[in-house]
C-alpha positions as CSV (number, residue, x, y, z in Angstrom):
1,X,8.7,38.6,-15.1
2,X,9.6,35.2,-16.2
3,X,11.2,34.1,-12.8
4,X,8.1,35.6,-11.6
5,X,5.9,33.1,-13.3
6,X,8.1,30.1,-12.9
7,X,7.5,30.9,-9.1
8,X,4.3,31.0,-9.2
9,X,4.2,27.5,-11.1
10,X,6.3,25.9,-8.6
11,X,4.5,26.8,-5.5
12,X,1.1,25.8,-8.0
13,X,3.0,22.2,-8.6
14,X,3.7,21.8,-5.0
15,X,0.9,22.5,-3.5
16,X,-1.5,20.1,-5.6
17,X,1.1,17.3,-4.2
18,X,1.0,18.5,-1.0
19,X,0.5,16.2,1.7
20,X,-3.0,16.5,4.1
21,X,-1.9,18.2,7.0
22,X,-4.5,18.4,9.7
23,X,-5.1,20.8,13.0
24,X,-5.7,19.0,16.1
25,X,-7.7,19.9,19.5
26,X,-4.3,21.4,21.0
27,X,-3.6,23.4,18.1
28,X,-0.7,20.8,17.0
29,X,-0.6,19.9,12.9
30,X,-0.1,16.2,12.0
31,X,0.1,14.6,8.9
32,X,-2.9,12.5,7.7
33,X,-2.1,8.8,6.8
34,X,-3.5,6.2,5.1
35,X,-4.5,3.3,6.9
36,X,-3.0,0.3,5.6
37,X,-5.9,-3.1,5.2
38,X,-5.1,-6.1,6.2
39,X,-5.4,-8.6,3.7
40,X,-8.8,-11.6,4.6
41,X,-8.4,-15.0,5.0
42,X,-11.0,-16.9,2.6
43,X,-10.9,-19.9,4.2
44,X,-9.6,-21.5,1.2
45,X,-6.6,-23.3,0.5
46,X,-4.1,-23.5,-2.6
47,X,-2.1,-26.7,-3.2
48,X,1.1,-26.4,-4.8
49,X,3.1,-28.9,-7.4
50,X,4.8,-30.2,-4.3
51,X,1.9,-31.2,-2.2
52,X,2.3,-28.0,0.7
53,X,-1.1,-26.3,1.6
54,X,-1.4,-22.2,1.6
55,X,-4.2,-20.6,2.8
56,X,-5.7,-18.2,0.4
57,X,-6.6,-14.6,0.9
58,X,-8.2,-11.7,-0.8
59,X,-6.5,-7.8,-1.0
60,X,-8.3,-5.1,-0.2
61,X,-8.6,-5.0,-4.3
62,X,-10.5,-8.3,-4.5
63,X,-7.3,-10.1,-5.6
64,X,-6.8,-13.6,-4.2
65,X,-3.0,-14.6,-3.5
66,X,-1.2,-16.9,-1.1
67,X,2.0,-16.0,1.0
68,X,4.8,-18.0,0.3
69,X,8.5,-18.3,1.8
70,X,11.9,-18.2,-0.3
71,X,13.9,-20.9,-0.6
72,X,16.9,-18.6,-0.4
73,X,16.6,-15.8,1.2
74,X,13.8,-17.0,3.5
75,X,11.9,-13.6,3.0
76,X,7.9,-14.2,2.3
77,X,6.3,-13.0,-0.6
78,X,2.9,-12.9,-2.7
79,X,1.7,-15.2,-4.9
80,X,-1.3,-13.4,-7.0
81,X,-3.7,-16.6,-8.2
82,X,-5.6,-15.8,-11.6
C-alpha cells in the first residue's frame, strides 16, 4: 500500500512540472517554448569613469542596463543601472 501511494505522488509531482506539450495539424506533439524578448534600445546613453559611451536599454522587466565587454575574457555582459 505504501509503494502504492508513493507512486501515485510521483506521477502527482511530475506531472504539475510537466512541460506544455501541444498537438499539431498533422497529428505530431511539440513542445511549447517561450519566446525569448529582445531587450529596447532607449535611445539613451551611459558614460562610464573612463569617458566610453554605452547605449542604454530596457528588459522586458523594465530594468535599464548597458552591455559591456571584458577586459579579459572579451565575453559581453550586463550592466543593471539603479
Amino acid at each position: 500500500m505504501k509503494k502504492l501511494i508513493l507512486l501515485f505522488a510521483i506521477i502527482f509531482a511530475h506531472n504539475c512540472y510537466a512541460q506544455t506539450i501541444v498537438k499539431d495539424a498533422n497529428g505530431n506533439y511539440s513542445q511549447v517554448q517561450k519566446a525569448k524578448e529582445e531587450p529596447i534600445k532607449t535611445g539613451n546613453t551611459y558614460t562610464d569613469s573612463k569617458g566610453i559611451k554605452y547605449p542604454i536599454y530596457k528588459s522586458a522587466r523594465g530594468k535599464l542596463f548597458v552591455i559591456k565587454t571584458s577586459k579579459n575574457t572579451g565575453n559581453q555582459y550586463k550592466m543593471y543601472i539603479n
